[in-house]
C-alpha positions in Angstrom: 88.6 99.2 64.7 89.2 95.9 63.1 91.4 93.3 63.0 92.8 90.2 61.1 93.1 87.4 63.7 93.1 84.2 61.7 95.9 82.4 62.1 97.7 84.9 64.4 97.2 85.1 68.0 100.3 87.4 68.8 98.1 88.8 71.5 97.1 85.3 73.1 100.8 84.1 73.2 104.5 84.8 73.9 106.1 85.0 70.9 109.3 86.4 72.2 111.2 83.1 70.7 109.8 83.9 67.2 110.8 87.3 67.3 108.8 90.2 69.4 110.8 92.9 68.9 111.1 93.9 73.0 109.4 92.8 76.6 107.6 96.4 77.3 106.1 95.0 81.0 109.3 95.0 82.1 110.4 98.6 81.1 109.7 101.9 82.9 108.7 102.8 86.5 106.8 99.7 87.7 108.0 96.7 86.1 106.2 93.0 86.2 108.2 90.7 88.3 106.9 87.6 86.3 108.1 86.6 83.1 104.5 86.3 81.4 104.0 88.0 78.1 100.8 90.4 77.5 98.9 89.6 81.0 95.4 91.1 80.3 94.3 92.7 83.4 90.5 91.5 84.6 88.2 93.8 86.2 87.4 92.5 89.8 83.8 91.8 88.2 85.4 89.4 85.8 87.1 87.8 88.7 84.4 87.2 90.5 82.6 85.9 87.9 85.2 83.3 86.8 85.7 81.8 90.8 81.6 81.4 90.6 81.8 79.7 87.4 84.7 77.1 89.1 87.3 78.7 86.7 89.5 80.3 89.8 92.1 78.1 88.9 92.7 79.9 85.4 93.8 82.6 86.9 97.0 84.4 87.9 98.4 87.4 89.9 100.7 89.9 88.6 103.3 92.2 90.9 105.3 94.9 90.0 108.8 95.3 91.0 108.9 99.7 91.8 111.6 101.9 93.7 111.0 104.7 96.0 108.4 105.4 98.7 105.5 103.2 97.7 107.0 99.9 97.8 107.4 97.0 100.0 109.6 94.5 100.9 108.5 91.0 100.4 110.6 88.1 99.8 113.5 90.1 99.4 111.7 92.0 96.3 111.1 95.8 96.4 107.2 95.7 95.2 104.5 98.4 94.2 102.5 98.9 97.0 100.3 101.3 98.8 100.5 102.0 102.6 102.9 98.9 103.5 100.3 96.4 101.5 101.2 95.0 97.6 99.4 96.3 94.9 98.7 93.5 92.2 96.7 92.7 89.1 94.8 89.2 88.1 94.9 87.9 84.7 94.6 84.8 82.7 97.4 82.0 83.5 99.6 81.2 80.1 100.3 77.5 79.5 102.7 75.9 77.2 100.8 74.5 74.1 102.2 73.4 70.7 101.1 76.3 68.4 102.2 77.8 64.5 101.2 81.4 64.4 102.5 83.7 61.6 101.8 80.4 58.8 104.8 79.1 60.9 105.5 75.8 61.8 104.4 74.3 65.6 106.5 75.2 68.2 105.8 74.9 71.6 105.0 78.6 73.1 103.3 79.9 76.5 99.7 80.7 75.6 96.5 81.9 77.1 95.0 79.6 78.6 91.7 79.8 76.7 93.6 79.8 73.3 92.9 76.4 71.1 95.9 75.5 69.9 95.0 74.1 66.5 92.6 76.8 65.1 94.4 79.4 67.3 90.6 80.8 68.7 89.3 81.8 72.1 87.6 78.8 73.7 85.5 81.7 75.6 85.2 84.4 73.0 82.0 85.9 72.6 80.8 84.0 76.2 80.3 85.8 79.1 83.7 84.8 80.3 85.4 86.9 77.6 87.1 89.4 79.4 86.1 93.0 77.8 90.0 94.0 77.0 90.2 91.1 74.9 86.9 92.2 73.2 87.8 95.6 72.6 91.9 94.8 72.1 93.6 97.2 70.9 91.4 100.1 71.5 93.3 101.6 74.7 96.8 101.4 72.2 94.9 102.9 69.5 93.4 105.7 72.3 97.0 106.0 73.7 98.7 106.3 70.2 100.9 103.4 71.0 102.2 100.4 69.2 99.7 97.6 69.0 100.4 93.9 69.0 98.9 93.5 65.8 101.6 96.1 64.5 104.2 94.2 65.7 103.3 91.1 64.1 103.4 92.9 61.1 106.4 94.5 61.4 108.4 90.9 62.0 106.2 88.6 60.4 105.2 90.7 57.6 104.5 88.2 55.2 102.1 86.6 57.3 99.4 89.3 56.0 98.1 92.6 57.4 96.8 92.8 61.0 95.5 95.7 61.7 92.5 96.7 59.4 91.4 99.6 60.7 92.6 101.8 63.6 90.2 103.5 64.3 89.1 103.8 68.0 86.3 102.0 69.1 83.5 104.1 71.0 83.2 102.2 74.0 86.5 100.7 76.2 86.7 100.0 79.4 88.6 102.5 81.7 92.6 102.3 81.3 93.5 99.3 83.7 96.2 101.4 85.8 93.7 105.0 84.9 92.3 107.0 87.8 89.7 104.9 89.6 91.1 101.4 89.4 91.8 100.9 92.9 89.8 97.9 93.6 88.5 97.9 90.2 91.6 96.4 88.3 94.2 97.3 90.5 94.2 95.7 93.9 95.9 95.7 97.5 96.9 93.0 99.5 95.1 93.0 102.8 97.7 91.0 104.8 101.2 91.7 103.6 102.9 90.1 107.0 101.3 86.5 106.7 101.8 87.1 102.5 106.0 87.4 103.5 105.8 84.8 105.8 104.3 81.9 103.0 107.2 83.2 101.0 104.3 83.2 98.1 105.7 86.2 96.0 109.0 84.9 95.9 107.3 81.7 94.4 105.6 84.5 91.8 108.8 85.4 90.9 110.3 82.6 90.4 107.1 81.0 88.0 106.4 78.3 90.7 103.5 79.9 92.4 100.8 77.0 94.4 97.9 77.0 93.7 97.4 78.4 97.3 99.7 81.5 96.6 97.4 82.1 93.7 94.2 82.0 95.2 95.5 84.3 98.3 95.6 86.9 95.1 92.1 86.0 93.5 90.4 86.3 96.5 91.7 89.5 97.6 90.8 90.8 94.5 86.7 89.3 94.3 86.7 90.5 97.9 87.9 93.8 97.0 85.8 97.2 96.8 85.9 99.8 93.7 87.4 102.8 94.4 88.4 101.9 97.9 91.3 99.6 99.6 89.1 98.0 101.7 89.0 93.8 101.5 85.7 92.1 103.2 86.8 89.3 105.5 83.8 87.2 104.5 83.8 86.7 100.6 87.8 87.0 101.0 87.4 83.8 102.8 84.7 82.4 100.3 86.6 83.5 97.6 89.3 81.7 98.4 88.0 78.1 99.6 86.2 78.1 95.9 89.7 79.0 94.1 91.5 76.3 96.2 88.3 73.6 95.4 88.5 74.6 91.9 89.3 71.8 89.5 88.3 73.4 86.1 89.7 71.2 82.8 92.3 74.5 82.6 94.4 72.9 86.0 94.2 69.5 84.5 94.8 70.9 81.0 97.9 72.7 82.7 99.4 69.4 84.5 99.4 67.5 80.8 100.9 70.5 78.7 103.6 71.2 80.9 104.7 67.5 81.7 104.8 67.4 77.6 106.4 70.3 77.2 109.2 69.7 79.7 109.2 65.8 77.9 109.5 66.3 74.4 111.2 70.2 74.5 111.5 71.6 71.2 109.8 68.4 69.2 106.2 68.8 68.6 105.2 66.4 66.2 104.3 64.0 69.1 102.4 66.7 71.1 99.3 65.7 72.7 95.8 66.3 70.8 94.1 69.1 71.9 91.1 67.7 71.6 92.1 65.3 74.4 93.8 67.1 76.5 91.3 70.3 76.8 88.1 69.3 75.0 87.2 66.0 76.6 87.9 67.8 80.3 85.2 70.0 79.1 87.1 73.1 77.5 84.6 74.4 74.5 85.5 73.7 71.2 86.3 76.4 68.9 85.4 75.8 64.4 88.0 76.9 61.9 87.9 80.3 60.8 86.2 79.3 57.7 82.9 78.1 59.5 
Protein backbone atom coordinates (compact mmCIF):
# COMPACT_ATOMS: atom_id res chain seq x y z
CA UNK A 1 0.00 0.00 0.00
CA UNK A 2 1.09 3.49 -0.62
CA UNK A 3 -0.12 6.68 -0.71
CA UNK A 4 0.35 10.32 -1.91
CA UNK A 5 -0.36 12.57 1.05
CA UNK A 6 1.43 15.90 0.29
CA UNK A 7 -0.65 18.51 0.18
CA UNK A 8 -3.88 16.42 0.79
CA UNK A 9 -5.10 15.47 4.11
CA UNK A 10 -8.77 14.38 2.99
CA UNK A 11 -8.43 11.86 5.68
CA UNK A 12 -7.38 14.48 8.53
CA UNK A 13 -10.22 16.88 7.67
CA UNK A 14 -13.92 17.41 6.71
CA UNK A 15 -14.02 18.32 3.42
CA UNK A 16 -17.67 18.06 3.05
CA UNK A 17 -17.79 22.00 2.03
CA UNK A 18 -15.24 21.34 -0.82
CA UNK A 19 -16.99 18.57 -2.16
CA UNK A 20 -17.01 14.87 -0.42
CA UNK A 21 -19.23 13.24 -2.48
CA UNK A 22 -21.53 11.71 0.81
CA UNK A 23 -21.43 11.50 4.90
CA UNK A 24 -21.11 7.36 5.07
CA UNK A 25 -21.08 7.55 9.29
CA UNK A 26 -24.38 8.57 9.06
CA UNK A 27 -25.75 5.77 6.67
CA UNK A 28 -26.80 2.23 7.51
CA UNK A 29 -27.88 0.48 10.84
CA UNK A 30 -25.91 2.35 13.49
CA UNK A 31 -25.47 5.85 12.60
CA UNK A 32 -22.95 8.55 14.42
CA UNK A 33 -25.00 11.04 16.22
CA UNK A 34 -22.20 13.72 15.91
CA UNK A 35 -21.53 15.55 12.93
CA UNK A 36 -17.66 14.85 12.83
CA UNK A 37 -16.15 13.66 9.62
CA UNK A 38 -13.80 10.38 9.54
CA UNK A 39 -13.52 9.85 13.60
CA UNK A 40 -10.64 7.27 13.70
CA UNK A 41 -11.51 4.96 16.34
CA UNK A 42 -8.41 4.39 19.17
CA UNK A 43 -7.85 1.21 20.73
CA UNK A 44 -8.38 1.51 24.56
CA UNK A 45 -4.39 1.08 24.64
CA UNK A 46 -4.12 4.32 22.77
CA UNK A 47 -6.38 5.88 25.13
CA UNK A 48 -4.71 5.15 27.93
CA UNK A 49 -1.70 6.16 26.68
CA UNK A 50 -2.74 9.63 25.53
CA UNK A 51 -4.57 10.54 29.29
CA UNK A 52 -0.88 9.46 30.75
CA UNK A 53 0.87 11.53 28.41
CA UNK A 54 -1.72 14.76 29.64
CA UNK A 55 -3.28 14.62 26.12
CA UNK A 56 -6.95 13.42 27.51
CA UNK A 57 -8.23 16.53 26.49
CA UNK A 58 -7.65 15.77 22.64
CA UNK A 59 -9.98 13.37 22.68
CA UNK A 60 -13.64 12.76 21.90
CA UNK A 61 -16.48 10.14 22.22
CA UNK A 62 -18.54 8.98 19.53
CA UNK A 63 -22.41 7.43 19.89
CA UNK A 64 -24.43 5.83 17.53
CA UNK A 65 -27.99 6.60 17.00
CA UNK A 66 -29.53 2.48 16.33
CA UNK A 67 -33.31 1.13 16.29
CA UNK A 68 -34.54 -2.06 17.77
CA UNK A 69 -33.66 -4.04 20.83
CA UNK A 70 -30.17 -3.01 21.69
CA UNK A 71 -30.66 0.60 22.26
CA UNK A 72 -31.24 3.01 24.94
CA UNK A 73 -32.83 6.03 25.66
CA UNK A 74 -30.74 8.83 26.65
CA UNK A 75 -31.54 12.35 26.26
CA UNK A 76 -34.41 11.71 24.29
CA UNK A 77 -31.96 9.86 21.60
CA UNK A 78 -32.43 6.12 20.78
CA UNK A 79 -28.57 4.93 21.15
CA UNK A 80 -26.56 1.67 20.46
CA UNK A 81 -26.16 0.01 23.44
CA UNK A 82 -25.74 -3.35 25.12
CA UNK A 83 -27.81 -4.51 28.16
CA UNK A 84 -29.46 -0.91 29.05
CA UNK A 85 -25.61 0.73 29.01
CA UNK A 86 -24.33 2.95 25.68
CA UNK A 87 -21.96 1.55 23.56
CA UNK A 88 -19.43 4.32 22.29
CA UNK A 89 -16.10 4.85 20.55
CA UNK A 90 -13.13 7.51 21.40
CA UNK A 91 -11.36 9.37 18.76
CA UNK A 92 -9.37 12.41 18.10
CA UNK A 93 -11.35 15.81 18.56
CA UNK A 94 -11.52 17.99 15.02
CA UNK A 95 -10.89 21.71 15.37
CA UNK A 96 -11.51 24.35 12.98
CA UNK A 97 -8.16 25.54 11.39
CA UNK A 98 -7.56 27.57 8.19
CA UNK A 99 -6.35 24.91 5.70
CA UNK A 100 -5.89 24.56 1.41
CA UNK A 101 -5.96 20.98 0.58
CA UNK A 102 -6.46 19.80 -3.02
CA UNK A 103 -3.71 23.01 -4.29
CA UNK A 104 -6.91 24.99 -3.14
CA UNK A 105 -7.09 28.07 -1.55
CA UNK A 106 -7.42 28.41 2.62
CA UNK A 107 -10.60 27.95 3.85
CA UNK A 108 -11.41 27.36 7.20
CA UNK A 109 -12.37 23.45 7.75
CA UNK A 110 -12.75 21.04 10.92
CA UNK A 111 -9.51 19.22 11.15
CA UNK A 112 -7.74 16.62 13.30
CA UNK A 113 -6.52 17.91 15.91
CA UNK A 114 -2.88 16.92 15.34
CA UNK A 115 -3.06 18.14 11.63
CA UNK A 116 -0.59 21.39 11.03
CA UNK A 117 -2.36 23.49 9.11
CA UNK A 118 0.29 24.99 6.95
CA UNK A 119 2.33 21.87 5.72
CA UNK A 120 -0.95 19.78 6.19
CA UNK A 121 1.31 16.92 8.41
CA UNK A 122 0.65 14.91 11.58
CA UNK A 123 2.18 16.78 14.53
CA UNK A 124 2.38 13.11 16.08
CA UNK A 125 3.08 10.90 13.03
CA UNK A 126 5.61 8.44 13.44
CA UNK A 127 5.53 9.14 17.63
CA UNK A 128 4.27 6.78 19.78
CA UNK A 129 1.08 8.78 19.91
CA UNK A 130 0.22 7.93 16.30
CA UNK A 131 -2.66 5.94 16.44
CA UNK A 132 -2.04 2.52 14.35
CA UNK A 133 -5.30 3.18 11.96
CA UNK A 134 -3.79 6.30 10.91
CA UNK A 135 -0.53 4.34 10.26
CA UNK A 136 -1.88 1.63 8.40
CA UNK A 137 -4.95 4.02 6.66
CA UNK A 138 -6.49 2.63 4.25
CA UNK A 139 -5.60 -0.96 4.69
CA UNK A 140 -9.05 -2.14 6.42
CA UNK A 141 -10.90 -0.29 2.98
CA UNK A 142 -8.54 -1.93 0.80
CA UNK A 143 -9.18 -5.45 2.96
CA UNK A 144 -13.02 -4.67 2.83
CA UNK A 145 -12.99 -3.70 -0.98
CA UNK A 146 -14.37 -0.40 -0.20
CA UNK A 147 -13.96 3.12 -1.30
CA UNK A 148 -11.00 4.77 0.23
CA UNK A 149 -10.62 8.40 1.16
CA UNK A 150 -7.82 8.83 -1.06
CA UNK A 151 -10.21 7.57 -3.90
CA UNK A 152 -12.53 10.10 -3.24
CA UNK A 153 -10.24 12.86 -3.37
CA UNK A 154 -9.39 11.78 -6.58
CA UNK A 155 -12.55 11.33 -8.00
CA UNK A 156 -13.57 15.26 -7.07
CA UNK A 157 -10.42 16.81 -6.95
CA UNK A 158 -8.75 15.03 -9.70
CA UNK A 159 -6.47 17.46 -10.74
CA UNK A 160 -4.99 17.72 -7.54
CA UNK A 161 -2.73 14.42 -8.54
CA UNK A 162 -3.12 10.68 -7.85
CA UNK A 163 -3.66 9.46 -4.29
CA UNK A 164 -3.71 6.18 -4.06
CA UNK A 165 -0.26 4.59 -5.31
CA UNK A 166 -0.69 1.28 -4.64
CA UNK A 167 -3.59 -0.73 -3.24
CA UNK A 168 -2.31 -3.29 -2.18
CA UNK A 169 -3.02 -4.58 1.33
CA UNK A 170 -0.68 -4.14 3.91
CA UNK A 171 0.33 -7.42 5.92
CA UNK A 172 -0.33 -6.29 9.27
CA UNK A 173 -3.71 -4.08 10.39
CA UNK A 174 -5.10 -3.84 13.39
CA UNK A 175 -8.40 -5.85 13.95
CA UNK A 176 -11.60 -4.11 12.27
CA UNK A 177 -12.71 -1.45 14.95
CA UNK A 178 -16.48 -2.75 15.16
CA UNK A 179 -14.86 -6.81 14.23
CA UNK A 180 -15.47 -9.70 16.66
CA UNK A 181 -13.46 -8.94 19.84
CA UNK A 182 -13.67 -5.23 20.20
CA UNK A 183 -15.74 -5.03 23.19
CA UNK A 184 -13.56 -3.12 25.43
CA UNK A 185 -10.86 -3.09 22.86
CA UNK A 186 -12.33 -0.27 20.51
CA UNK A 187 -15.80 -0.49 21.25
CA UNK A 188 -16.87 0.44 24.74
CA UNK A 189 -19.89 0.42 27.28
CA UNK A 190 -20.92 2.98 29.51
CA UNK A 191 -20.90 1.74 33.04
CA UNK A 192 -23.47 4.21 34.50
CA UNK A 193 -26.15 5.00 31.91
CA UNK A 194 -28.63 6.49 34.79
CA UNK A 195 -26.23 9.29 36.27
CA UNK A 196 -24.95 9.64 32.18
CA UNK A 197 -29.07 10.75 31.39
CA UNK A 198 -29.24 12.72 34.29
CA UNK A 199 -25.90 15.24 33.33
CA UNK A 200 -27.87 15.41 30.05
CA UNK A 201 -24.11 14.83 28.56
CA UNK A 202 -25.18 12.95 25.26
CA UNK A 203 -27.63 15.38 24.38
CA UNK A 204 -24.66 17.94 24.63
CA UNK A 205 -22.74 15.21 22.13
CA UNK A 206 -25.34 15.70 19.96
CA UNK A 207 -25.64 18.91 19.80
CA UNK A 208 -21.40 19.57 19.33
CA UNK A 209 -21.36 21.30 22.78
CA UNK A 210 -20.06 18.53 24.86
CA UNK A 211 -17.80 19.90 28.45
CA UNK A 212 -15.02 18.93 28.96
CA UNK A 213 -16.57 16.85 31.89
CA UNK A 214 -19.09 14.94 29.43
CA UNK A 215 -15.90 14.07 27.55
CA UNK A 216 -13.90 12.74 30.08
CA UNK A 217 -16.94 10.56 31.66
CA UNK A 218 -16.33 8.74 27.96
CA UNK A 219 -12.32 8.58 28.16
CA UNK A 220 -12.30 7.16 31.32
CA UNK A 221 -14.75 4.59 30.81
CA UNK A 222 -12.92 3.52 28.00
CA UNK A 223 -8.95 3.46 29.77
CA UNK A 224 -10.90 1.73 32.55
CA UNK A 225 -12.32 -0.69 30.38
CA UNK A 226 -11.30 -4.51 29.88
CA UNK A 227 -10.76 -6.41 26.37
CA UNK A 228 -13.10 -8.67 25.49
CA UNK A 229 -15.27 -8.09 28.49
CA UNK A 230 -17.98 -5.15 29.66
CA UNK A 231 -16.54 -4.85 32.83
CA UNK A 232 -15.33 -1.02 33.86
CA UNK A 233 -12.74 -0.91 37.11
CA UNK A 234 -14.04 1.66 39.64
CA UNK A 235 -10.43 2.58 40.44
CA UNK A 236 -8.57 3.70 37.18
CA UNK A 237 -12.25 4.84 36.01
CA UNK A 238 -11.85 7.27 38.68
CA UNK A 239 -8.05 8.03 37.85
CA UNK A 240 -8.81 8.17 34.53
CA UNK A 241 -11.04 10.68 34.74
CA UNK A 242 -9.46 13.31 37.43
CA UNK A 243 -6.26 13.29 34.78
CA UNK A 244 -8.66 14.02 31.66
CA UNK A 245 -10.48 16.78 33.62
CA UNK A 246 -6.65 18.20 34.92
CA UNK A 247 -5.57 17.94 31.44
CA UNK A 248 -4.48 21.20 29.94
CA UNK A 249 -2.50 20.00 26.80
CA UNK A 250 -1.64 23.06 24.05
CA UNK A 251 -4.66 20.98 21.92
CA UNK A 252 -7.51 22.70 24.67
CA UNK A 253 -5.84 26.00 24.45
CA UNK A 254 -5.21 25.44 20.74
CA UNK A 255 -9.03 24.71 20.54
CA UNK A 256 -10.21 27.91 22.61
CA UNK A 257 -8.06 30.26 19.90
CA UNK A 258 -9.21 28.40 16.59
CA UNK A 259 -12.70 28.40 17.34
CA UNK A 260 -13.05 32.12 18.75
CA UNK A 261 -11.26 32.91 15.17
CA UNK A 262 -13.22 30.86 13.29
CA UNK A 263 -16.58 32.07 14.72
CA UNK A 264 -14.73 35.90 14.29
CA UNK A 265 -13.57 36.21 10.94
CA UNK A 266 -16.15 33.19 9.25
CA UNK A 267 -15.26 32.61 5.80
CA UNK A 268 -12.10 35.20 5.68
CA UNK A 269 -8.85 33.59 6.23
CA UNK A 270 -6.29 35.83 5.30
CA UNK A 271 -6.20 37.26 8.88
CA UNK A 272 -6.14 33.69 10.57
CA UNK A 273 -3.96 33.24 13.30
CA UNK A 274 -0.22 31.75 12.85
CA UNK A 275 0.00 28.34 13.47
CA UNK A 276 3.02 28.63 14.80
CA UNK A 277 1.61 30.70 17.56
CA UNK A 278 -1.30 29.34 18.32
CA UNK A 279 -0.12 25.41 18.52
CA UNK A 280 3.67 25.46 18.33
CA UNK A 281 4.57 27.87 21.11
CA UNK A 282 1.87 25.92 23.60
CA UNK A 283 4.15 23.09 22.79
CA UNK A 284 2.45 21.23 19.78
CA UNK A 285 5.58 19.55 17.66
CA UNK A 286 6.48 21.13 14.62
CA UNK A 287 6.06 19.37 11.49
CA UNK A 288 9.02 20.28 8.07
CA UNK A 289 7.62 20.62 4.52
CA UNK A 290 7.32 17.68 2.57
CA UNK A 291 10.40 18.50 0.78
CA UNK A 292 12.74 18.11 3.92
Amino acid sequence: MEVNCEGCAGCCLDWRPLGAPDDREREGRYRALDDTYHLVPLSRDEIREFVESGLGDALVPRLFAAEGDRTATIDGHEVAAIGGRPTFLVGIRKLPKPVAPFDGERVWLDTCAFLDPDTLKCRIHGTDRYPDRCRTYPGHNLELDAETECERVERVHGDAGERLVDDAVPEELPPPPLGRGALGSTVFLHHDPDALADSGAVGRLVDGAATPADRATFVAAAAASAPGTAAVNADRYDRARARVLAADSWVGAADDEWRAAAETRGAAVADAPDPDRVEVARGAPETTDWNE
